[in-house]
C-alpha positions in Angstrom: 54.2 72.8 83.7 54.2 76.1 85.6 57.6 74.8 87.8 59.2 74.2 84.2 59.9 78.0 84.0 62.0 78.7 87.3 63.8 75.2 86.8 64.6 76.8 83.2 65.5 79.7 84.3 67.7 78.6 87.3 69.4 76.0 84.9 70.0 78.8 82.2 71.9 81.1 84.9 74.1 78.0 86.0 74.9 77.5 82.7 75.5 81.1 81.6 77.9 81.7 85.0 79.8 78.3 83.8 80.1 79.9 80.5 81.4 83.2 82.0 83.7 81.3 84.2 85.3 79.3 81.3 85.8 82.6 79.4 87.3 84.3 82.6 89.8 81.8 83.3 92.7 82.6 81.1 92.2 86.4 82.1 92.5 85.6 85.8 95.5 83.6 85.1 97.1 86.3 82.9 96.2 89.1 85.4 97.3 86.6 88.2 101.1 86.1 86.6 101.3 90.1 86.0 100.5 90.8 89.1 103.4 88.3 90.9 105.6 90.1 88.5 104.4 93.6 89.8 104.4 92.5 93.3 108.2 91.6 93.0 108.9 95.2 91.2 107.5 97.4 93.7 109.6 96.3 96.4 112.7 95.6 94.6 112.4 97.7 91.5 113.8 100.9 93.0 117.0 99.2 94.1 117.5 97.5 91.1 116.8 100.7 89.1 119.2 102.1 91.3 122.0 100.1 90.8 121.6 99.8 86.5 121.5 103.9 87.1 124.6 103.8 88.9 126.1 101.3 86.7 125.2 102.8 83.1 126.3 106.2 84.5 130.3 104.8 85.0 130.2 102.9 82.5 129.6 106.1 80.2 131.3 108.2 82.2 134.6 105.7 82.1 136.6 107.7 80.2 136.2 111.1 81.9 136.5 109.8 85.6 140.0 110.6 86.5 143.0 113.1 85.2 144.3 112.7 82.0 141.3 110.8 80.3 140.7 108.6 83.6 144.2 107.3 83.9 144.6 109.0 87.3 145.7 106.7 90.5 142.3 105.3 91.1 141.6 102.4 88.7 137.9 103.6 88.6 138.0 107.5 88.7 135.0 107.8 91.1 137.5 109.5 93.9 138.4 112.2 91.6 135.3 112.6 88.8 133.5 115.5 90.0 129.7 114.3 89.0 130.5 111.4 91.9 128.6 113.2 94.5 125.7 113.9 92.2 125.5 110.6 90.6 125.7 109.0 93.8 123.0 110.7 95.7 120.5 110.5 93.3 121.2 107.0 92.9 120.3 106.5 97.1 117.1 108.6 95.9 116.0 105.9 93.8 116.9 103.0 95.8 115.3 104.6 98.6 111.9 106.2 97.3 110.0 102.6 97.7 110.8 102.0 101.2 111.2 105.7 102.5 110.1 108.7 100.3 110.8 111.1 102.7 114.6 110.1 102.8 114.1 109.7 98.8 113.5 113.7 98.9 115.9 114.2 101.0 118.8 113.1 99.3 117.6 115.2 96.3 117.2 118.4 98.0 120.9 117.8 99.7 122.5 117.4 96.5 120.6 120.6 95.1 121.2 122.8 98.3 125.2 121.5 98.2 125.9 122.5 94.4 124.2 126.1 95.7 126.5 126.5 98.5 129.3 125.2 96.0 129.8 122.4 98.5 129.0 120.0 95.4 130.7 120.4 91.9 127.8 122.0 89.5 126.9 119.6 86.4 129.1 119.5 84.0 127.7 119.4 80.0 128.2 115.7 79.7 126.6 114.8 83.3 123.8 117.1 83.6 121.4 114.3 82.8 122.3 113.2 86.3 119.1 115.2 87.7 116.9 112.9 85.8 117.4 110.2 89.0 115.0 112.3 91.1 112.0 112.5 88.2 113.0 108.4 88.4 112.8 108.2 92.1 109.4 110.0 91.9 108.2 107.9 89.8 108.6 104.8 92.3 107.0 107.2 94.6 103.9 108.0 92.5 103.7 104.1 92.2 103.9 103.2 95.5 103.7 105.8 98.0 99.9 106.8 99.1 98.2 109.8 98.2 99.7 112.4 100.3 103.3 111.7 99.9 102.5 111.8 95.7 101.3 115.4 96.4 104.4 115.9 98.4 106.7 114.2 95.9 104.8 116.3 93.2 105.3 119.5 94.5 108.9 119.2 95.9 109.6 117.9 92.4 108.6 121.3 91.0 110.9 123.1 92.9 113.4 120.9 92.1 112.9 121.4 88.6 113.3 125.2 89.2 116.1 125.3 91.2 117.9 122.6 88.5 117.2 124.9 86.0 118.7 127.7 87.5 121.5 125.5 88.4 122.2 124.9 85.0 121.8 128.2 83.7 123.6 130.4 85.9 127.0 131.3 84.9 128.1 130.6 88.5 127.1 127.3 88.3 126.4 125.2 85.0 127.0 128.1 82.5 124.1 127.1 80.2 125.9 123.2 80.3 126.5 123.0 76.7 123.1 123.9 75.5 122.6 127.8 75.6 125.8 130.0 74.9 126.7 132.4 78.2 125.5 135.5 78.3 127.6 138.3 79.6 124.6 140.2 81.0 123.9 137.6 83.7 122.1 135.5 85.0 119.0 137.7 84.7 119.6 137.5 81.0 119.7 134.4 80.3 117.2 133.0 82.9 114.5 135.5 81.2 115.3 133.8 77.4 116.2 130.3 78.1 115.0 129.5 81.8 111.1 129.0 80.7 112.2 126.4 78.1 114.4 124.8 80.7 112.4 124.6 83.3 109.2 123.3 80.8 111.4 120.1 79.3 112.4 119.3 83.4 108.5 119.0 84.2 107.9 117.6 81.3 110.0 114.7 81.7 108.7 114.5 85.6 105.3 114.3 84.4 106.4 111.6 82.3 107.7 109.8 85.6 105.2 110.5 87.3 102.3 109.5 84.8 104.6 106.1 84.2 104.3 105.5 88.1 100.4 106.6 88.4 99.7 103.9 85.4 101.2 101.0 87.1 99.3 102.1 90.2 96.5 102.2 88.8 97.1 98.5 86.6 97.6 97.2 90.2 94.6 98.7 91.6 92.5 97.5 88.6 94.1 93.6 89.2 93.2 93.9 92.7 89.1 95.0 91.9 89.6 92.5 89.2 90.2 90.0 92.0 88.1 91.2 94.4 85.0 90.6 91.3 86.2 87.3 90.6 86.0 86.2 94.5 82.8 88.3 95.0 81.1 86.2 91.8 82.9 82.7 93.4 81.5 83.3 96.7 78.0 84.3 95.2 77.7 81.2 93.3 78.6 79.0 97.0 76.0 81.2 98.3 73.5 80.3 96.0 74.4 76.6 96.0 74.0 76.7 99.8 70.9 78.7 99.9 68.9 76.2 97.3 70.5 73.3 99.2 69.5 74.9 102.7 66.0 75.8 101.0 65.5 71.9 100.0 66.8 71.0 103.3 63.8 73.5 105.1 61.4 71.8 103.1 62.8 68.2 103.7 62.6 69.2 107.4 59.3 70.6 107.2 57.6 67.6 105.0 59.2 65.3 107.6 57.1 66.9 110.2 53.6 67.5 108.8 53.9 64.0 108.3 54.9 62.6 111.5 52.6 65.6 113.4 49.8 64.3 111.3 50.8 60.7 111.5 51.7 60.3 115.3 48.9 63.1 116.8 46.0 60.5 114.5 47.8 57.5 116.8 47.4 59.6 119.5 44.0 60.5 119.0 42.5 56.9 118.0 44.5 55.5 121.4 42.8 57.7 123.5 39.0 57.4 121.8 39.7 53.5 121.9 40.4 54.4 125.6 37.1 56.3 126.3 35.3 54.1 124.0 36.6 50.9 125.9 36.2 52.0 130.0 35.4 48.5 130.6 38.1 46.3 129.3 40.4 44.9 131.3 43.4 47.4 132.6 46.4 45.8 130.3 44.3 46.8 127.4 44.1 50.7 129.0 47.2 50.0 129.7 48.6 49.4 126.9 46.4 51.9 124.8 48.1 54.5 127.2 51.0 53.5 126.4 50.6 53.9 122.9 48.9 57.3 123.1 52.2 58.7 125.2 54.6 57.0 122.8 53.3 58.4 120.2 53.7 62.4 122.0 57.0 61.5 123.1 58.0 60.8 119.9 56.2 63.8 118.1 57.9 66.2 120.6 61.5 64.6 120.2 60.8 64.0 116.0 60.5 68.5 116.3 63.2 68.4 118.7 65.8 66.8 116.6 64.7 68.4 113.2 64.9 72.1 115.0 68.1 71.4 116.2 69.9 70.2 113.3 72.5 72.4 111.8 73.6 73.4 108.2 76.2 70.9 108.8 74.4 68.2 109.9 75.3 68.6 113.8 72.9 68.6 116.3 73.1 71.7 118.7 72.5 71.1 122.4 69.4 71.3 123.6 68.3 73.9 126.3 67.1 72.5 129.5 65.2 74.5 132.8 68.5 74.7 134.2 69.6 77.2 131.5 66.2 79.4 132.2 68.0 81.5 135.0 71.2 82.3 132.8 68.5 83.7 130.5 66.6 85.9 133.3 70.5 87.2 134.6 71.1 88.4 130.7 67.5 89.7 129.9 67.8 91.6 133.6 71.4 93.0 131.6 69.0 94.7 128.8 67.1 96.4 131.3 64.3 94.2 132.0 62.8 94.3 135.6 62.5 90.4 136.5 61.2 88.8 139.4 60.9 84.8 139.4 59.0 82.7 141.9 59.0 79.2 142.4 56.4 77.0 144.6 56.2 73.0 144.8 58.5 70.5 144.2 60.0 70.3 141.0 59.8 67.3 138.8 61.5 65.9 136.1 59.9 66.6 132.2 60.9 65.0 129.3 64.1 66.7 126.7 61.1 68.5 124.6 58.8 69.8 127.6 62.1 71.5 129.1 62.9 72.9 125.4 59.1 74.1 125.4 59.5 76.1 128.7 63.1 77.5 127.8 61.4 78.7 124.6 58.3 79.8 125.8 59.7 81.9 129.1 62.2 83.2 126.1 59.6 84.2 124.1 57.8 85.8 127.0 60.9 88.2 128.1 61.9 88.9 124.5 58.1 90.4 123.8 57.9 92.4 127.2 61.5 94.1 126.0 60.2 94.2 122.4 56.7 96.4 123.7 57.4 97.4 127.1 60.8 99.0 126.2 63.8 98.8 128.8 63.0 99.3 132.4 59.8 96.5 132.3 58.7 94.9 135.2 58.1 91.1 134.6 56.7 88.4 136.7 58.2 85.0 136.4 56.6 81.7 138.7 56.8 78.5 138.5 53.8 76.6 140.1 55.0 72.5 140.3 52.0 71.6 143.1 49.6 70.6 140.4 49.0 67.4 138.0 51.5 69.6 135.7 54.0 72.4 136.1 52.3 75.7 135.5 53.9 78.8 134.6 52.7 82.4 135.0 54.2 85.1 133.4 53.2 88.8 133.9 54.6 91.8 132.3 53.9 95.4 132.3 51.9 97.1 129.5 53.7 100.6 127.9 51.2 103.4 128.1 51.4 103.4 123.9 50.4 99.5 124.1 47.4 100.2 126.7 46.1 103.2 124.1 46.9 101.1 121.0 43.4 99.9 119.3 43.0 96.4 117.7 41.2 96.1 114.4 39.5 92.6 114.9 38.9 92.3 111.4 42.6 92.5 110.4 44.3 90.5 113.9 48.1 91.0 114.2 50.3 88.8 112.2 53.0 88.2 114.9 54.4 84.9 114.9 55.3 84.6 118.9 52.2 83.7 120.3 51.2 80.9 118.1 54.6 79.6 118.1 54.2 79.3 121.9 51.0 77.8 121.8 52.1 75.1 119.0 55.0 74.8 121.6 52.6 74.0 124.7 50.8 71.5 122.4 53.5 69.4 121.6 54.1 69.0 124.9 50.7 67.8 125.8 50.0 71.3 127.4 48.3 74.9 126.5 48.8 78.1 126.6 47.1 81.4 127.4 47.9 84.6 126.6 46.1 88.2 126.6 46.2 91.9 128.2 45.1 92.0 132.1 44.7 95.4 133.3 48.3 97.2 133.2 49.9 93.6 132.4 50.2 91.0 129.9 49.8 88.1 131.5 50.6 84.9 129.8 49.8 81.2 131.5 51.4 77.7 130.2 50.2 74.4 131.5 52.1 71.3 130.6 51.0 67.8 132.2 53.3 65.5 133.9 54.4 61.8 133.1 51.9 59.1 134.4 53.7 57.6 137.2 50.8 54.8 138.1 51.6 53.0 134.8 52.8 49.5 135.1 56.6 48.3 135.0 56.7 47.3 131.6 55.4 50.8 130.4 58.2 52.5 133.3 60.6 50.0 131.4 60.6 51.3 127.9 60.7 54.8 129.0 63.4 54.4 131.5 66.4 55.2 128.8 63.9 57.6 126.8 62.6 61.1 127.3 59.3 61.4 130.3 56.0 60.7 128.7 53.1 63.2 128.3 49.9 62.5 129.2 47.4 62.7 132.4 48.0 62.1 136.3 46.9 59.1 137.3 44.2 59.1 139.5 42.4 62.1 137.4 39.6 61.6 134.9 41.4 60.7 131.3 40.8 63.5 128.4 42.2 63.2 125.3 45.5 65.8 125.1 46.5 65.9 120.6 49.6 67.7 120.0 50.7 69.1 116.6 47.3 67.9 115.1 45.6 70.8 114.3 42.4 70.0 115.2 40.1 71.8 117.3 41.7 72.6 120.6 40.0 74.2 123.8 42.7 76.9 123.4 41.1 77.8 119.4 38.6 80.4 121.4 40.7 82.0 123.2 41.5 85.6 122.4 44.6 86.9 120.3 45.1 89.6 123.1 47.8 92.2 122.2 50.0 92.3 119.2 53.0 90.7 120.9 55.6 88.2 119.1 
């Protein structure tokens, strides 16, 4: 009854996150079509602004375009209307202030500094609204242009506004364009009465813009965290799908081996008692209590083998082998480790999980003396083949804060590297020693090789399969468990230094 709660729970979330999800979906879809719509607008809504600006303008302007009420000798009146130039320009401001801002502001500020210099007609009363192209160029700009260029658009925008009020105003140019009555003083006059209430409706209808352009930025930039929330909650859910599936696959994986450890290390165990118990029966039943006893490692050492190596997907990753132990040494020496391997005897063949045992092990071993020794560490690699088994040595250097660090035997470190390596050494019928030495940390694995005195029939089955583990002939049988847990020679032997 006490699992009932976090299966209640866990079932309540699912079902609260499907519930969310079925509520979301019309909103993603709805913020999903606005957005395609947006997208198409800001990269062609400035030209086609442009263009219905251009248009609207002729069309109202139709009858005024030419001489005579626009029946001059150009069917449109363009080539002799005097608000061409202005409506023109400011209509290349608007088709241009998406793709280039800077050429956007341009055009405005040519068309302001021509009607100065009287190279451009000034507006007329019935065309002044002409200007209002720029305020709709900056808003394209404010909408799609970054940050900077909106402060630049902003502040050129301003002055534009000025200078269009005075432009307007001034007797020599606009002559108050309808609205305010001349006055005879000058332009001082007039600019000190009427140019604050000018210039006030120009930003006020560029703030406009320029609000209008900041909203739909902002729309856009909401749709786009609303997005990035959506895909952030989808690929949380996938996460915790694959981390309860990866979490029953760990415990799968570890079930499966406490009960072929347990199961196979007992067979291993009663074959080798039946084999003390029984000196004097006849050598096929040694024999073939041998054999049984070595099967039964083999296959406890491969069983680990395959179940560590199996991936998420289901793959098996390759194995490593001793061959792949010096590329190790060449990139450990690359982090600044001090290595020096040795090699005596001749070297003979182990079995797929004894060569995954030393790979590990010697990794282990140079990982720890660059974890505690720090870079720079001298460590001693050999490999001794001249004995029933392959015996490795491994010696690294102390750090003068390791040498002065005091162990509380009461509380022993809770590193996992040393027992992994002994577990290691075990299920591959060896052991492992391991402990401070002076000025080095010396650590010492011993792993047995195949029996090469068995009979044919044993050689047989083992031909196509991994070598077997278990004592040289010749040599006094004791029993070797792996992966049992029971008592072990290697149980007393000291914890030595917190390393792994």
């Amino acid at each position: 009854m006490a699992a009932a709660g976090p299966k209640n729970e866990s079932f309540g979330f699912w079902v609260e996150i499907a519930r969310k999800g079925e509520g979301g979906l019309n909103a993603v879809d709805m913020v999903a079509g606005m957005e395609s719509v947006l997208k198409y607008a800001r990269r062609w809504g400035a030209p086609v602004v442009a263009v219905m600006f251009f248009s609207l303008w002729c069309w109202a302007e139709a009858g005024r375009m030419g001489p005579n009420g626009g029946y001059g000798i150009s069917n449109t009146g363009l080539d002799s209307w005097t608000g061409t130039w202005p409506l023109v320009l400011m209509a290349l401001a608007i088709a241009t202030a998406t793709w280039h801002p800077v050429t956007s502001l341009a055009l405005t500020a040519a068309l302001l500094a021509g009607q100065l210099t009287h190279s451009i007609p000034a507006m007329y009363p019935n065309y002044w609204a002409i200007y209002l192209g720029s305020f709709i160029a900056l808003a394209f700009i404010m909408w799609t242009a970054p940050a900077r260029m909106r402060y630049v658009a902003a502040g050129a925008n301003v002055i534009a506004a000025a200078i269009m009020a005075f432009l307007m105003l001034s007797w020599r140019y606009g002559a108050g364009v309808g609205w305010f009555g001349p006055l005879y003083g000058g332009d001082r006059g007039i600019l000190r009465t009427h140019g604050w209430q000018l210039f006030a409706l120009l930003l006020l209808i560029a703030g406009a813009c320029a609000a209008a352009g900041l909203l739909l930025a902002l729309y856009q930039e909401r749709g786009n965290l609303f997005r990035s929330r959506e895909l952030a909650q989808s690929s949380l859910q996938e996460t915790e799908i694959d981390l309860v599936v990866e979490q029953e696959r760990t415990r799968i994986a570890r079930d499966l081996h406490d009960v072929l450890a347990h199961s196979l290390a007992v067979i291993a165990a009663q074959a080798d008692g039946t084999r003390y118990l029984s000196k004097d029966q006849p050598k096929a039943v040694l024999n073939a209590l041998d054999t049984i006893a070595r099967s039964a490692r083999t296959a406890l050492v491969d069983a680990q083998r395959v179940i560590e190596g199996v991936h998420d997907d289901g793959m098996v990753t390759p194995q490593p082998q001793l061959g792949d132990i010096e590329p190790l040494i060449e990139g450990m020496q690359r982090g600044n480790l001090t290595i020096q391997s040795s090699e005596s005897g001749r070297p003979v063949g182990l079995s797929a999980g004894q060569e995954v045992a030393i790979f590990r092990i010697v990794q282990e071993c140079l990982t720890n003396a660059l974890k505690h020794g720090g870079r720079g560490t001298d460590v001693r690699l050999h490999f001794d083949w001249a004995g029933p088994g392959l015996t490795l040595h491994v010696a690294s250097a102390i750090s003068a804060a390791e040498q002065g660090r005091v162990i509380d035997p009461a509380s022993p470190p809770l590193g996992r590297g040393l027992p992994g390596m002994r577990e290691r050494a075990h299920l591959a019928g060896g052991w492992l020693t391991a402990g401070p030495d002076g000025e080095h940390f010396r650590v010492t694995v011993f792993i047995p090789y195949g029996n090469r005195e068995a009979g044919s029939g044993i050689d047989a089955q083992h031909t196509a399969g991994t070598a077997s583990v278990t004592d040289v002939s010749g040599a006094e049988p004791k029993p070797v468990l792996a992966g049992t847990g029971l008592a072990r020679q290697i149980a007393a032997e000291p914890q030595g230094a917190d390393r792994g």
